[in-house]
C-alpha positions as CSV (number, residue, x, y, z in Angstrom):
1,X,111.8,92.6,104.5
2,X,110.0,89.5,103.1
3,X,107.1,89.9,100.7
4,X,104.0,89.6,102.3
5,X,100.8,87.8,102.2
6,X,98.3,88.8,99.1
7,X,96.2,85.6,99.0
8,X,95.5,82.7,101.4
9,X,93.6,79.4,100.6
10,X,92.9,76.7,103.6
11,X,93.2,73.2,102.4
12,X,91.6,70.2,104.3
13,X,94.9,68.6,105.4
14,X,95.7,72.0,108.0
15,X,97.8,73.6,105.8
16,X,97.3,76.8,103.6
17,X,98.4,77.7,100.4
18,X,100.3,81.6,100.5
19,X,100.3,83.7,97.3
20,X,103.0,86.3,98.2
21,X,103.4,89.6,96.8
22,X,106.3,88.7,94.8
23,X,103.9,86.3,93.1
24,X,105.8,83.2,95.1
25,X,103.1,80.4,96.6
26,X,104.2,78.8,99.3
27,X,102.4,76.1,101.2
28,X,102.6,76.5,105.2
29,X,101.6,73.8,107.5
30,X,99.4,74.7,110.5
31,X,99.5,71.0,112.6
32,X,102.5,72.0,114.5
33,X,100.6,75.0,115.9
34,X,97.5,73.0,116.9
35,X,97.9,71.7,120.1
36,X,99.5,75.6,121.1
37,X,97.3,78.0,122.9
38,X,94.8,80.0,120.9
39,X,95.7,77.7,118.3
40,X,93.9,75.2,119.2
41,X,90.5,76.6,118.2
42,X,91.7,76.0,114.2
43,X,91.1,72.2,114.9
44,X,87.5,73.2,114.3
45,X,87.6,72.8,110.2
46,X,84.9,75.6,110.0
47,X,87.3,77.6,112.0
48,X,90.3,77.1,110.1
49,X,88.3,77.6,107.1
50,X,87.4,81.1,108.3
51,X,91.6,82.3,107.2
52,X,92.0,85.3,105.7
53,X,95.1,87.6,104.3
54,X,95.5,90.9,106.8
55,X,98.0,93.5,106.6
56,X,100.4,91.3,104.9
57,X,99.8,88.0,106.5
58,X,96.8,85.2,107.5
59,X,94.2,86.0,110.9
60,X,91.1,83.6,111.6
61,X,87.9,84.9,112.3
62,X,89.0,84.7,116.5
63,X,92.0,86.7,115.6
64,X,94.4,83.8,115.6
65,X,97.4,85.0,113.3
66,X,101.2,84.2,112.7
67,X,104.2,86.6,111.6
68,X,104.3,87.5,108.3
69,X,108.6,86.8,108.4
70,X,107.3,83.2,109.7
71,X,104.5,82.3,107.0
72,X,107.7,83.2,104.3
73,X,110.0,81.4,105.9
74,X,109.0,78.1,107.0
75,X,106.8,77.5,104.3
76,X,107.8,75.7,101.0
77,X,107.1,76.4,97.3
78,X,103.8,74.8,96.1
79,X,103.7,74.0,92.5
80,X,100.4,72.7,92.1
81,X,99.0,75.9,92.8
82,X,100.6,77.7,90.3
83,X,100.2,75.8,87.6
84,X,96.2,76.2,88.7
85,X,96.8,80.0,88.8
86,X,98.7,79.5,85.7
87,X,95.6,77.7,83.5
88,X,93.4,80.6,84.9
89,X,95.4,82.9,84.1
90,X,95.3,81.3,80.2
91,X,91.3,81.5,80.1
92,X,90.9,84.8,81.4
């Protein structure tokens, strides 16, 4: 099984940054999805905005959500967020 969702931050460009349980962030990009069904409603910015982690992966306040397996896997590692995590980690 693939570690699961923990935290979830939307960023203005449609993608969202992951913090995984195994303390792994991962960057997934939502424009592919977009123009797909349900999906469509996260064009809205407030909408996509609205992401939060459930159960071990992302929903949006209309109950939009993706696989867990899918937000791991076809996302890539984000660096800039962990050094950020890192500094506020060194402050606190």
């Amino acid at each position: 099984m693939n570690p699961r969702v923990e935290r979830v931050k939307p960023n203005p460009d449609y993608t969202i940054t992951l913090v995984f349980t195994n303390g792994e962030v991962k960057r997934f990009d939502m424009k592919p999805y977009l123009n797909i069904g349900i999906f469509q409603e996260l064009k809205d910015m407030s909408v996509f905005n609205s992401v939060k982690p459930c159960l071990g992966s992302v929903q949006w306040e209309n109950g939009q959500d993706l696989c867990p397996d899918t937000l791991y896997m076809d996302s890539i590692p984000e660096t800039r967020f962990v050094e950020t995590v890192a500094e506020q980690k060194a402050v606190a």
